[in-house]
N, CA, C and O atoms as a MOPAC input file, in Angstrom:
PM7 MOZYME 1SCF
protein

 N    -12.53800 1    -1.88100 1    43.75300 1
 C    -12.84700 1    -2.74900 1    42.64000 1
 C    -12.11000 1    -2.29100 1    41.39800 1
 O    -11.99100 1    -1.10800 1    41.07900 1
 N    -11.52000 1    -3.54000 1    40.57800 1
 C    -10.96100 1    -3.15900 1    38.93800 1
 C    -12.02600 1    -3.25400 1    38.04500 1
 O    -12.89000 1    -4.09900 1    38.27900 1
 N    -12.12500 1    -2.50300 1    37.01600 1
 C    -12.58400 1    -2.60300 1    35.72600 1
 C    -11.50800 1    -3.56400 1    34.79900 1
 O    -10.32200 1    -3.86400 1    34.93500 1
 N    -12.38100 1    -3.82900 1    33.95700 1
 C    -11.45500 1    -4.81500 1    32.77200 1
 C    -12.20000 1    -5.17400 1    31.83100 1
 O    -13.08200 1    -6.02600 1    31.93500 1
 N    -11.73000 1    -4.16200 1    30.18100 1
 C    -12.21600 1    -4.45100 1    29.25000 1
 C    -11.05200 1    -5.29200 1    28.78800 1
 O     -9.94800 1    -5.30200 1    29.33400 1
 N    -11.55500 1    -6.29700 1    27.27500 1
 C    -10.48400 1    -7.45600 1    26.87300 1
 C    -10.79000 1    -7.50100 1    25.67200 1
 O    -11.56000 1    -6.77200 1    25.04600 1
 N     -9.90900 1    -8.75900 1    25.17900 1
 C    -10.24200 1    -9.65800 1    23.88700 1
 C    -11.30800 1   -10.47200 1    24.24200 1
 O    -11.52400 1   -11.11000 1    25.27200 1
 N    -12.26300 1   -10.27300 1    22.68200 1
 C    -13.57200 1   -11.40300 1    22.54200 1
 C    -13.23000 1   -12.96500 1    23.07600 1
 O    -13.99000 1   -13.84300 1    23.48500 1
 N    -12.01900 1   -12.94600 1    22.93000 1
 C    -11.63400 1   -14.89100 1    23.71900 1
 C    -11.78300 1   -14.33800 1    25.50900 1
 O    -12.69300 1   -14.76900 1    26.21800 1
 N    -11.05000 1   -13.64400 1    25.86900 1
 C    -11.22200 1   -13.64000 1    27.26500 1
 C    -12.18200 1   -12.94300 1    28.20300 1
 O    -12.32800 1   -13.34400 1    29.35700 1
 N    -12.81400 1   -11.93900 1    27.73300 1
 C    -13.96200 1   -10.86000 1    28.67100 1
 C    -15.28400 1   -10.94700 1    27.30300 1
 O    -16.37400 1   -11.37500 1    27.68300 1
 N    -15.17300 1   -10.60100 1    25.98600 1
 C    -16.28100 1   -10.32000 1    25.59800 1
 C    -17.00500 1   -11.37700 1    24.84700 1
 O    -16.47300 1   -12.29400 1    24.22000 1
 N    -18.61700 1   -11.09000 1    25.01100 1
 C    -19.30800 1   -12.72100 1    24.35900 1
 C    -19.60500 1   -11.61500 1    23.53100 1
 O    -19.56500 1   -10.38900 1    23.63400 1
 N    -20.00100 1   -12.67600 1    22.44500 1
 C    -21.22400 1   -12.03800 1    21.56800 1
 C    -22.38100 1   -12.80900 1    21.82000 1
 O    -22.39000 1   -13.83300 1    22.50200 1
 N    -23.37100 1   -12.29500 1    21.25200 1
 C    -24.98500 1   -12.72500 1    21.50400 1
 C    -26.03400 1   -11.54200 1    21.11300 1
 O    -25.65900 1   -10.44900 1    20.68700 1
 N    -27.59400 1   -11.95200 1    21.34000 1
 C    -28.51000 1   -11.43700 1    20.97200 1
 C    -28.25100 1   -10.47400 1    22.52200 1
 O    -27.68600 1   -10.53700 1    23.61400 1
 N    -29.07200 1    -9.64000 1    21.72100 1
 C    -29.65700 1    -8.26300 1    23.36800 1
 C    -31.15100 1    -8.30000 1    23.21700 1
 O    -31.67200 1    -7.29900 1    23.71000 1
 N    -31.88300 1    -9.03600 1    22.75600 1
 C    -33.19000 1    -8.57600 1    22.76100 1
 C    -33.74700 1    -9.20200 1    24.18500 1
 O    -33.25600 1   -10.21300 1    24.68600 1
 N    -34.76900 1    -8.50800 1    24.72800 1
 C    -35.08000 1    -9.16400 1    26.21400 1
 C    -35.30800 1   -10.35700 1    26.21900 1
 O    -35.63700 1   -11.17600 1    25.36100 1
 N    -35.04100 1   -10.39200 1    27.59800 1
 C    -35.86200 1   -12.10100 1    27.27800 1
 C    -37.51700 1   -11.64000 1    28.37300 1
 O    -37.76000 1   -10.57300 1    28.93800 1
 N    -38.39800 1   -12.97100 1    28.32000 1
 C    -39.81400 1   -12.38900 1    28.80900 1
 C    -39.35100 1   -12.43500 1    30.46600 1
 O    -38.58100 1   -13.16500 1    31.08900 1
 N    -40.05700 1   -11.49500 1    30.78000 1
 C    -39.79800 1   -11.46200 1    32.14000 1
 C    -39.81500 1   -12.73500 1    33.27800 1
 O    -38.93700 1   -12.75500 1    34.14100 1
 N    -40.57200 1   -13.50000 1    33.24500 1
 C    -40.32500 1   -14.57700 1    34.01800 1
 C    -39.49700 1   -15.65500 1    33.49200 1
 O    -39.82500 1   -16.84100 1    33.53400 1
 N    -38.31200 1   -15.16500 1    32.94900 1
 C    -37.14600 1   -16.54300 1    32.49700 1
 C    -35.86300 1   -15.23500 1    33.23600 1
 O    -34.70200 1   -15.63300 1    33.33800 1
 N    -36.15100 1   -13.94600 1    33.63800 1
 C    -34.99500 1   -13.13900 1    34.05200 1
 C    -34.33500 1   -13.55100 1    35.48100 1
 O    -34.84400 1   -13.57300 1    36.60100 1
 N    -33.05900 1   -13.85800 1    35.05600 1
 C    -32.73900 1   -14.36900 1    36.61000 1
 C    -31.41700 1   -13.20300 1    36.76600 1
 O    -30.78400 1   -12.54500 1    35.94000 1
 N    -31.36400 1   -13.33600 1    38.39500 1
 C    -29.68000 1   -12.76900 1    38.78900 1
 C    -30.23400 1   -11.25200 1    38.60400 1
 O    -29.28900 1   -10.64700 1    38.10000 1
 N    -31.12300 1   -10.51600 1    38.74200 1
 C    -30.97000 1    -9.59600 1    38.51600 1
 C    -30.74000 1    -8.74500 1    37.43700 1
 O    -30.74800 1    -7.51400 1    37.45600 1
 N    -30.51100 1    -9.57300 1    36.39100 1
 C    -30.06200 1    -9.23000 1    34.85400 1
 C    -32.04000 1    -8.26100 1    34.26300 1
 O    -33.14400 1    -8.59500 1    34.69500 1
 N    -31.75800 1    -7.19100 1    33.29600 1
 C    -32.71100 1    -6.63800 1    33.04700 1
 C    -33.32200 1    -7.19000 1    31.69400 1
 O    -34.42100 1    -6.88300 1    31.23300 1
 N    -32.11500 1    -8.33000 1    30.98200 1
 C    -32.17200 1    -8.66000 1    29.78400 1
 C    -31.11400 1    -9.86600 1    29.29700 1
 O    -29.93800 1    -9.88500 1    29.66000 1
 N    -31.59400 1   -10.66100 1    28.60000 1
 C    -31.18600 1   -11.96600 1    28.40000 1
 C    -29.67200 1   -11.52600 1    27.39000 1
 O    -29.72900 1   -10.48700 1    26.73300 1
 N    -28.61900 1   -12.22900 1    27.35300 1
 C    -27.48400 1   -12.31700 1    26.59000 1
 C    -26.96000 1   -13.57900 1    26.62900 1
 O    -26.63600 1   -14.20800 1    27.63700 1
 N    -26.89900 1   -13.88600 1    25.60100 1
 C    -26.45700 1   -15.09900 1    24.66100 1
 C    -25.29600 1   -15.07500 1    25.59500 1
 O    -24.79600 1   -14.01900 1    25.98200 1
 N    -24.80300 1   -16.45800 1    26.01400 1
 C    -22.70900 1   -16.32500 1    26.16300 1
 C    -22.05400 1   -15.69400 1    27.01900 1
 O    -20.82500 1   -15.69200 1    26.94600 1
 N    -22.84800 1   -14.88000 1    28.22500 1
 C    -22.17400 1   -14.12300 1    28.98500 1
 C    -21.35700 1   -15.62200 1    29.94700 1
 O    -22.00200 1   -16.50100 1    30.51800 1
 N    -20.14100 1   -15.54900 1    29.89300 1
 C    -19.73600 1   -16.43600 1    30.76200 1
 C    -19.65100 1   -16.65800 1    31.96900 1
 O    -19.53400 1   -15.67600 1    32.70200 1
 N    -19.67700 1   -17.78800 1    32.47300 1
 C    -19.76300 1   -17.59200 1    33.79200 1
 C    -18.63500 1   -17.89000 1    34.92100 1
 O    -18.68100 1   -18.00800 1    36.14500 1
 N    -17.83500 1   -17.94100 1    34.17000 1
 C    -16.16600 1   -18.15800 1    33.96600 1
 C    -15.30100 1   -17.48300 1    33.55600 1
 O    -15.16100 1   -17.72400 1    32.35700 1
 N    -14.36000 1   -16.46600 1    34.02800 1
 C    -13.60500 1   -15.95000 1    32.96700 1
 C    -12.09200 1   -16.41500 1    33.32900 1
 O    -11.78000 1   -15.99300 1    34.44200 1
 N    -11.37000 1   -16.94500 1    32.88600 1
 C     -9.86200 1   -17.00700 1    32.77600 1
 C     -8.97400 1   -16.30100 1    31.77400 1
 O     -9.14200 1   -16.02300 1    30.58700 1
 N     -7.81000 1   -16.06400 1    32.76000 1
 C     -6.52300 1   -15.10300 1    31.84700 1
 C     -5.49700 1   -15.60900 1    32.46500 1
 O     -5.59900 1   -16.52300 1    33.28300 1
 N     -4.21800 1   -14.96400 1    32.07200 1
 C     -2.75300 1   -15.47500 1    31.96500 1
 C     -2.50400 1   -14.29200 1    32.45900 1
 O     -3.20200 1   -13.34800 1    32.08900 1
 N     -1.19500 1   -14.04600 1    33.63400 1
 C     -0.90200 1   -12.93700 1    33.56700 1
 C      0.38400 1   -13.37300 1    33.90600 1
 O      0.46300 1   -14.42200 1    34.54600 1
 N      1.99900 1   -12.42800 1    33.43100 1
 C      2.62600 1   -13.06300 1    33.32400 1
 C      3.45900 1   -12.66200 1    35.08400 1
 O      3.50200 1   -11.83300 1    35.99300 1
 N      4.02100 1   -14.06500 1    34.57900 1
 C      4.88000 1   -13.65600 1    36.57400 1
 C      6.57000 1   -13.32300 1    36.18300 1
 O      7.22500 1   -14.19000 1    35.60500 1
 N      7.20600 1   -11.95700 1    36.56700 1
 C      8.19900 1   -12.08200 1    36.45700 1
 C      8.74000 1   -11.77900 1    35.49800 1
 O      8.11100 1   -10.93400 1    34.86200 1
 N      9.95800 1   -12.17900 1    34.92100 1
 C     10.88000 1   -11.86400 1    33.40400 1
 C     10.78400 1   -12.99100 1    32.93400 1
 O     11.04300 1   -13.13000 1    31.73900 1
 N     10.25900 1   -14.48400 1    33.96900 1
 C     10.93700 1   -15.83300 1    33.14600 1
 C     10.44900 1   -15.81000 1    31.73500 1
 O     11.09100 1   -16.46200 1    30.91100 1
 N      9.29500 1   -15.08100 1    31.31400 1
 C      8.28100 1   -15.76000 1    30.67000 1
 C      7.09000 1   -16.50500 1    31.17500 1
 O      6.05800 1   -16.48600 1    30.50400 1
 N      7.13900 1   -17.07500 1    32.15900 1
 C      5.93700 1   -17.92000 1    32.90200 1
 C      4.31600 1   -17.17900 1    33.13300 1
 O      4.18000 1   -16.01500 1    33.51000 1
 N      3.48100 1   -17.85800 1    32.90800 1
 C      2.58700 1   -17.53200 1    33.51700 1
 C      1.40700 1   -17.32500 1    34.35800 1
 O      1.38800 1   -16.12600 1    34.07900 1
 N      0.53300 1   -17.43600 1    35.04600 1
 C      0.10900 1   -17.44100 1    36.04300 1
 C     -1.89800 1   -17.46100 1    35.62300 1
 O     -2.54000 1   -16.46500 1    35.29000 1
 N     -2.46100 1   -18.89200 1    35.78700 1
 C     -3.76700 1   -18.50400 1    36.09300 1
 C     -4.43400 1   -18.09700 1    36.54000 1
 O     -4.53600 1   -18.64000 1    37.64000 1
 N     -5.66800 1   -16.73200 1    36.32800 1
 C     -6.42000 1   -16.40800 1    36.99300 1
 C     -7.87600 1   -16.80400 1    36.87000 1
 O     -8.21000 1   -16.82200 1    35.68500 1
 N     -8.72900 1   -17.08600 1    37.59600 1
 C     -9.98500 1   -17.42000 1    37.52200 1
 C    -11.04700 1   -16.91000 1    38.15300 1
 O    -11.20600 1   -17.07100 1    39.36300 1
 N    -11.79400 1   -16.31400 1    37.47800 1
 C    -13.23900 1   -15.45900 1    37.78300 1
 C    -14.60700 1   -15.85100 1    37.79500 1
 O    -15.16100 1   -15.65800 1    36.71300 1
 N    -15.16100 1   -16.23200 1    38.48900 1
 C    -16.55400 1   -16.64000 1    38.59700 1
 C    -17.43800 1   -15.59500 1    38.47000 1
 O    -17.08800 1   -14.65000 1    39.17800 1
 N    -18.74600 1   -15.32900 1    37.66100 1
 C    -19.67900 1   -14.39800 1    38.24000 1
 C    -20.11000 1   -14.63700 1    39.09700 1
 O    -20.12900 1   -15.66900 1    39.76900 1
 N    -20.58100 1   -13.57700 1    39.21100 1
 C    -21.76100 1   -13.18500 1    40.64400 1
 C    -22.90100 1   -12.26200 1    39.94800 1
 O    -23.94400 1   -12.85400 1    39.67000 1
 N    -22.84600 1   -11.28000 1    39.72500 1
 C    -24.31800 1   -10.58200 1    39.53300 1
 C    -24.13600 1    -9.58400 1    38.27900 1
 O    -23.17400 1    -8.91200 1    37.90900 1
 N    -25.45800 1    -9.75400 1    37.76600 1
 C    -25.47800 1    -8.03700 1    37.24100 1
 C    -25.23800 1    -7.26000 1    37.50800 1
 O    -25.42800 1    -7.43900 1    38.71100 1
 N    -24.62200 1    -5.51100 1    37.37900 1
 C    -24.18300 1    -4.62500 1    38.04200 1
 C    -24.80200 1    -3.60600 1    37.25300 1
 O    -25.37200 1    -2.68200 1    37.83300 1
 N    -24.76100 1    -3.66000 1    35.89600 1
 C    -25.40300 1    -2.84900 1    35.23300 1
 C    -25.43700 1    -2.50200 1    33.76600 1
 O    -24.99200 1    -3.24000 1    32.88700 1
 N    -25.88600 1    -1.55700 1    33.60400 1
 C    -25.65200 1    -1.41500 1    31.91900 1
 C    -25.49600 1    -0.12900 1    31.22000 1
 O    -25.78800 1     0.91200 1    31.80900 1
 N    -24.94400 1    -0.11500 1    29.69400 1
 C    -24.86300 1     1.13400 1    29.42600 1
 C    -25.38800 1     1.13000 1    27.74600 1
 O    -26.13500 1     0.19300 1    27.46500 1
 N    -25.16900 1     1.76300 1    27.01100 1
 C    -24.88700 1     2.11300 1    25.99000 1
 C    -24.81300 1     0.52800 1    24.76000 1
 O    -25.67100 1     0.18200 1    23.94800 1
 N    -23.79500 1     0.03100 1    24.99300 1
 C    -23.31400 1    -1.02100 1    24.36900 1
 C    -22.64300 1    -1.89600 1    24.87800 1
 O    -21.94500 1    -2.63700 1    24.18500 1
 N    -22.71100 1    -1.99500 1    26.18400 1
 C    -22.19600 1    -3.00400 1    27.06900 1
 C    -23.00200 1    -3.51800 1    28.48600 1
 O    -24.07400 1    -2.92500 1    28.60900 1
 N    -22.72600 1    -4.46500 1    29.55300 1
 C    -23.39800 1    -4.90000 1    30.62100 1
 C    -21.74100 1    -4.32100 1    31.64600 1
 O    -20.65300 1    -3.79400 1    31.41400 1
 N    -22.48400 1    -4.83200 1    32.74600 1
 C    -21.09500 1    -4.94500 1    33.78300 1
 C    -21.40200 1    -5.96400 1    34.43600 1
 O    -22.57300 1    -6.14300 1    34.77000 1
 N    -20.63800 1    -6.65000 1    34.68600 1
 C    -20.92500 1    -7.44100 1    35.08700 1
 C    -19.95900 1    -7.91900 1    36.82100 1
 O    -18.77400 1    -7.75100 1    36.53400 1
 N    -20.02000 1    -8.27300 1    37.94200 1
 C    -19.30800 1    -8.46900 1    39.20100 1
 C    -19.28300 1    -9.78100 1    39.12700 1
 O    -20.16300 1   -10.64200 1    39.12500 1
 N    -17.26800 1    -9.81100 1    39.01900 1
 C    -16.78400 1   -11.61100 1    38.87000 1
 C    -15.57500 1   -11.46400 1    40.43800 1
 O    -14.97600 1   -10.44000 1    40.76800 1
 N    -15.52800 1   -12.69300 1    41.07700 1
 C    -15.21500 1   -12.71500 1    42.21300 1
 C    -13.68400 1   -13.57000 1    41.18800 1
 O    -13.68300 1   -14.26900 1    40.17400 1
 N    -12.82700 1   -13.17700 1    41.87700 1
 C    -11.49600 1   -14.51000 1    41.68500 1
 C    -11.24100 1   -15.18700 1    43.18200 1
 O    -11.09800 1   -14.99000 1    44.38800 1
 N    -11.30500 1   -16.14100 1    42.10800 1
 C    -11.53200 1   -17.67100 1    43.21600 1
 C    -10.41400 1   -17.84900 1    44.04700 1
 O    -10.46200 1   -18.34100 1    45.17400 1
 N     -9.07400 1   -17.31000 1    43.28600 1
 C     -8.15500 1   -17.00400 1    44.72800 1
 C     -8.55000 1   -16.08600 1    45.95300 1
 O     -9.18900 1   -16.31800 1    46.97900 1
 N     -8.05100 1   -15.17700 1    45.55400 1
 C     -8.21200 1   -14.27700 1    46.78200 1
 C     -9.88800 1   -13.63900 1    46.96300 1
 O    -10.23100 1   -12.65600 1    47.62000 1
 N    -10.58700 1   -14.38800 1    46.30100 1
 C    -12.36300 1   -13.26200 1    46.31100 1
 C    -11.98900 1   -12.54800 1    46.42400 1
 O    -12.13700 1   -12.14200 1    47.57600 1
 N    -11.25800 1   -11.73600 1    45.62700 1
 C    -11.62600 1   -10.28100 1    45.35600 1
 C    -12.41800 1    -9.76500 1    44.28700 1
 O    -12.28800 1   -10.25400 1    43.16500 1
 N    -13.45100 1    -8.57600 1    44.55700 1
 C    -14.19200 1    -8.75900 1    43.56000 1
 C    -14.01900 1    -7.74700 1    42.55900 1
 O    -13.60900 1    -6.63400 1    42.88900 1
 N    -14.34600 1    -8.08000 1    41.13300 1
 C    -14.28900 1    -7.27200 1    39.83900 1
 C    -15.41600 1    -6.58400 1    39.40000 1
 O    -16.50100 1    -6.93800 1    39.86100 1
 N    -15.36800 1    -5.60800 1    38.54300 1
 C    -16.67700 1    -5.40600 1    37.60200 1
 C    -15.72000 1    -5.37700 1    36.06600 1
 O    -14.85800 1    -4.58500 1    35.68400 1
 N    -16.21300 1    -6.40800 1    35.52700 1
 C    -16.03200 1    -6.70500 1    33.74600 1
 C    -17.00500 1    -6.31400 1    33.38200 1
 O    -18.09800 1    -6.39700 1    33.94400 1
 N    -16.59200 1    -5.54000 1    31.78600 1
 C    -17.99800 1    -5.29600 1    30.97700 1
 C    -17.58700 1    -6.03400 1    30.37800 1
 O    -16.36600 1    -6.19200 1    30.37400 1
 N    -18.53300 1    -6.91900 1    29.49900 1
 C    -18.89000 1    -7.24700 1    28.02000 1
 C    -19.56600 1    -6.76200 1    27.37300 1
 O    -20.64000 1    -6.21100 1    27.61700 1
 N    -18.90600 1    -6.93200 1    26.24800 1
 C    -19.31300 1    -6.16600 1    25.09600 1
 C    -19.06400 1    -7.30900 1    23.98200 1
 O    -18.06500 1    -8.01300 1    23.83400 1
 N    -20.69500 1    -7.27900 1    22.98200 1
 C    -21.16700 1    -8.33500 1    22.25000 1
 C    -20.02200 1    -7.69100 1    21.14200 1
 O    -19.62200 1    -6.54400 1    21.33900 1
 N    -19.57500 1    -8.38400 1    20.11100 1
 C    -18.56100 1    -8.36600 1    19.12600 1
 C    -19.66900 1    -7.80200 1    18.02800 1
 O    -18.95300 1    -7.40600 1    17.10800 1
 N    -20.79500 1    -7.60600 1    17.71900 1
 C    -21.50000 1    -7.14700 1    17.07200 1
 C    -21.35200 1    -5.66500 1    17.11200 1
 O    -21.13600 1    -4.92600 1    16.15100 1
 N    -21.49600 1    -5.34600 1    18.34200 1
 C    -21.06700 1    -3.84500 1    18.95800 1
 C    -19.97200 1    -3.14500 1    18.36800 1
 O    -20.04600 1    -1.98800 1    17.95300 1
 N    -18.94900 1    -3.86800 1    18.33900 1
 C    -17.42100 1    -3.14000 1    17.63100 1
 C    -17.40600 1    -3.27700 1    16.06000 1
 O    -16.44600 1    -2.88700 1    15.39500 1
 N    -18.40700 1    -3.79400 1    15.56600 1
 C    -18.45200 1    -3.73100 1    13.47900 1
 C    -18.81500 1    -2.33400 1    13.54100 1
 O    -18.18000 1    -1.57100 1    12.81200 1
 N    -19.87500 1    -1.78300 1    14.40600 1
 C    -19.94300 1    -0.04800 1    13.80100 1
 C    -18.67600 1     0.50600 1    13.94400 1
 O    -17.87300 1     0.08300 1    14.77600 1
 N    -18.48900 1     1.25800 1    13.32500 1
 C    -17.15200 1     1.97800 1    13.68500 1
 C    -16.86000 1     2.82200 1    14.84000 1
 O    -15.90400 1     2.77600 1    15.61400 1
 N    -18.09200 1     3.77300 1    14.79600 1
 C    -18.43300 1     4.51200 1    15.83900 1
 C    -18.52300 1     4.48700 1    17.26100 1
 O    -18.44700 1     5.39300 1    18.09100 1
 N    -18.74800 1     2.93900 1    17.39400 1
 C    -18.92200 1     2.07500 1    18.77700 1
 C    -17.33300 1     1.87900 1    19.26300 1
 O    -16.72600 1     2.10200 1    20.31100 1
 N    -17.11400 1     1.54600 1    18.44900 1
 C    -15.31700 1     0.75600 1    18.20600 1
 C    -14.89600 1     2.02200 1    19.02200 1
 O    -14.55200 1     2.02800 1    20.20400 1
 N    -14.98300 1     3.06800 1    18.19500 1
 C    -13.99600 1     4.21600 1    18.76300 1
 C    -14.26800 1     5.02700 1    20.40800 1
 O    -13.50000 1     5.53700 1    21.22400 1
 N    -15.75100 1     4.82400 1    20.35800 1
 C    -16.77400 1     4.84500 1    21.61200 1
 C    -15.51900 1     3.91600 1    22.64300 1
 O    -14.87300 1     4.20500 1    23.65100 1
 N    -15.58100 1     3.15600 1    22.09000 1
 C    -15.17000 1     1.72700 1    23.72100 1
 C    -13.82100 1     2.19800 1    23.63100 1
 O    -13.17200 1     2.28600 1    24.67300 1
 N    -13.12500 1     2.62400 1    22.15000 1
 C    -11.49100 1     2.88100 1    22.76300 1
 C    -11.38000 1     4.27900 1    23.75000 1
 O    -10.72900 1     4.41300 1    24.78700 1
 N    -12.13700 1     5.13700 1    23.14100 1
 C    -12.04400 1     6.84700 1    24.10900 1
 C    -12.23000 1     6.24200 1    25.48200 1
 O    -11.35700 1     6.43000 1    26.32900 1
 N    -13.49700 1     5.40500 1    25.81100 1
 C    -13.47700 1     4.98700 1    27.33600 1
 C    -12.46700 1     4.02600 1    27.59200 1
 O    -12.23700 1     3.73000 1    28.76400 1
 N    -11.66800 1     3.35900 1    26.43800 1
 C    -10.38300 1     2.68400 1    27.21700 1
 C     -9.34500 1     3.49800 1    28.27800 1
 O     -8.95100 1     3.37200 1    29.43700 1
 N     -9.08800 1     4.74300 1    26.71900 1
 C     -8.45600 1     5.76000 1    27.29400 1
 C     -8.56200 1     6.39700 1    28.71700 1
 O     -7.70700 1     6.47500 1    29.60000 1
 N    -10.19100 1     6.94100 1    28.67800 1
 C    -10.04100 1     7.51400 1    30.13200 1
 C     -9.52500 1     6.58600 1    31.52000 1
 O     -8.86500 1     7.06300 1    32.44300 1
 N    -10.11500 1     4.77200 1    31.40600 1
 C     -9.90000 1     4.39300 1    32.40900 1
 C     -8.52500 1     3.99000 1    33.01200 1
 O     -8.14300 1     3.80500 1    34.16700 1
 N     -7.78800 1     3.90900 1    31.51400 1
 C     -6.39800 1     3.99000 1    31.82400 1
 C     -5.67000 1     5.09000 1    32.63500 1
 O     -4.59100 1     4.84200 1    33.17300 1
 N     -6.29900 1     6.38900 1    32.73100 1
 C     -5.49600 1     7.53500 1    32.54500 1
 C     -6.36000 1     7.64300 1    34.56700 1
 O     -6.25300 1     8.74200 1    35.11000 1
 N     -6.89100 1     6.80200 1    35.16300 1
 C     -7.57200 1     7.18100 1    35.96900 1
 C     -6.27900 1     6.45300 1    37.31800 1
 O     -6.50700 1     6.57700 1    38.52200 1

């Protein structure tokens, strides 16, 4: 499986984190979020032409949570192969502290 953190247009929602009451919790989720999509699309480019290439991600489930983000498991509708995306609410990155939080873990997953 890939990880894939992004831009707020393509991987991250913003929204509330406060729970929601237990009998509205679906999918396994431990807690309600505004906007988590259930869709994700990106561009990736093919080649030197310039051209580029749609990808499309459906969820599937909760996976888990941390700190300041969810994970979330998105299948692509080409090949089902499956992902774990976090989102991370855009509220999250105004602290500063958070900001630099999510870049150090950019770092490591790059370096993996």
């Amino acid at each position: 499986q890939r990880s894939s953190s992004s831009s707020s247009q393509s991987v991250q929602s913003s929204g509330s984190v406060a729970p929601a009451p237990a009998a509205k919790l679906a999918n396994n989720d431990p807690g309600h979020w505004n906007n988590v999509p259930p869709t994700i699309v990106r561009r990736v480019p093919v080649g030197d032409s310039g051209e580029t290439k749609k990808i499309t991600y459906r969820k599937v489930r909760f996976l888990g949570k941390g700190g300041f983000a969810r994970v979330y498991e998105y299948k692509e509708q080409e090949s089902q192969e499956s992902v774990a995306i976090k989102i991370i609410p855009k509220a999250n990155l105004e602290n500063p502290r958070a900001k630099q939080k999510l870049l150090s873990e950019i770092r490591i997953h790059r370096s993996l």
